[in-house]
N, C-alpha and C positions, 0 to 999 in steps of 0.2 A: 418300532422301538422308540424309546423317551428320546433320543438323542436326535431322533428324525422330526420326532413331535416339534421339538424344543427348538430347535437352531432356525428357522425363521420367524418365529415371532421374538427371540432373542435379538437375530439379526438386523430385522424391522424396527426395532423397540431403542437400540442406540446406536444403529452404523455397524460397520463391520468392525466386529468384537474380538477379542482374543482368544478369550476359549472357543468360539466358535469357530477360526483361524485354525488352533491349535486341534482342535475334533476334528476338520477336515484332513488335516493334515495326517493325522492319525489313521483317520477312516480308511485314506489312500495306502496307509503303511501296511494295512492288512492286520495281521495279528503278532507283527512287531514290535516290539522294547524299541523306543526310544528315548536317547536324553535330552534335557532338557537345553546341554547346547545345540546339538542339531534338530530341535526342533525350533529355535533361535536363529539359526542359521535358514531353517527353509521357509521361517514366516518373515525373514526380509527377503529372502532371495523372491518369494513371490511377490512380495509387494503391497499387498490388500489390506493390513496394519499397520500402523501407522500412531507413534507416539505421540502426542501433543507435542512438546518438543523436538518433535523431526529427528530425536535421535534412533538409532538403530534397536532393538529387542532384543534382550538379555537375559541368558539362563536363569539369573535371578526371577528376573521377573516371569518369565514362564513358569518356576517351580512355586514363587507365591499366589499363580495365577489357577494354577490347578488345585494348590492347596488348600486355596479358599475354601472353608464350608461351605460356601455356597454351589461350588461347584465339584465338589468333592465327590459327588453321586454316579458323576459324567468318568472317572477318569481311575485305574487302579496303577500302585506305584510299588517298585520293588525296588532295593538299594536307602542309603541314606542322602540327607538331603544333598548331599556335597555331589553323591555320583549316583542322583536320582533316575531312576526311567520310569517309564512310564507309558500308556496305550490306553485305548478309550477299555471301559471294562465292556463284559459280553454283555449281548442282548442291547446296549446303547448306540 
């Protein structure tokens, strides 16, 4: 799958990343909806991201983080922004 392809040379290329964080995270959730606070919630509880400022990881930043075009590919979303979820799509 692209998302298997993808997440180590991603990885490798600049640290541990957030959408890659965020994909794992997902991948483990199986084919659960989640939001983007508790996915917030279990990429600090793990630990392995890490914002330049050392502050903690926020919904916000999750929902702009999947939203991106660029990784928009990786990630399908149902809800609006405010009470987004979210799961890696199939075949990723």
């Amino acid at each position: 799958p692209l998302w298997q392809a993808l997440a180590p040379h991603l990885a490798a290329a600049s640290g541990d990343v957030l959408h890659v964080e965020i994909g794992e995270i997902l991948r483990g959730a199986g084919d659960k909806w989640m939001t983007s606070a508790e996915l917030a919630r279990e990429v600090n509880r793990r630990g392995r991201y890490q914002k330049a400022e050392g502050t903690p990881v926020d919904a916000k930043q999750i929902t702009a983080r999947v939203g991106h075009a660029r990784y928009r590919q990786l990630f399908e979303f149902r809800g609006e922004k405010s009470a987004r979820r979210l799961r890696l799509k199939r075949g990723v």
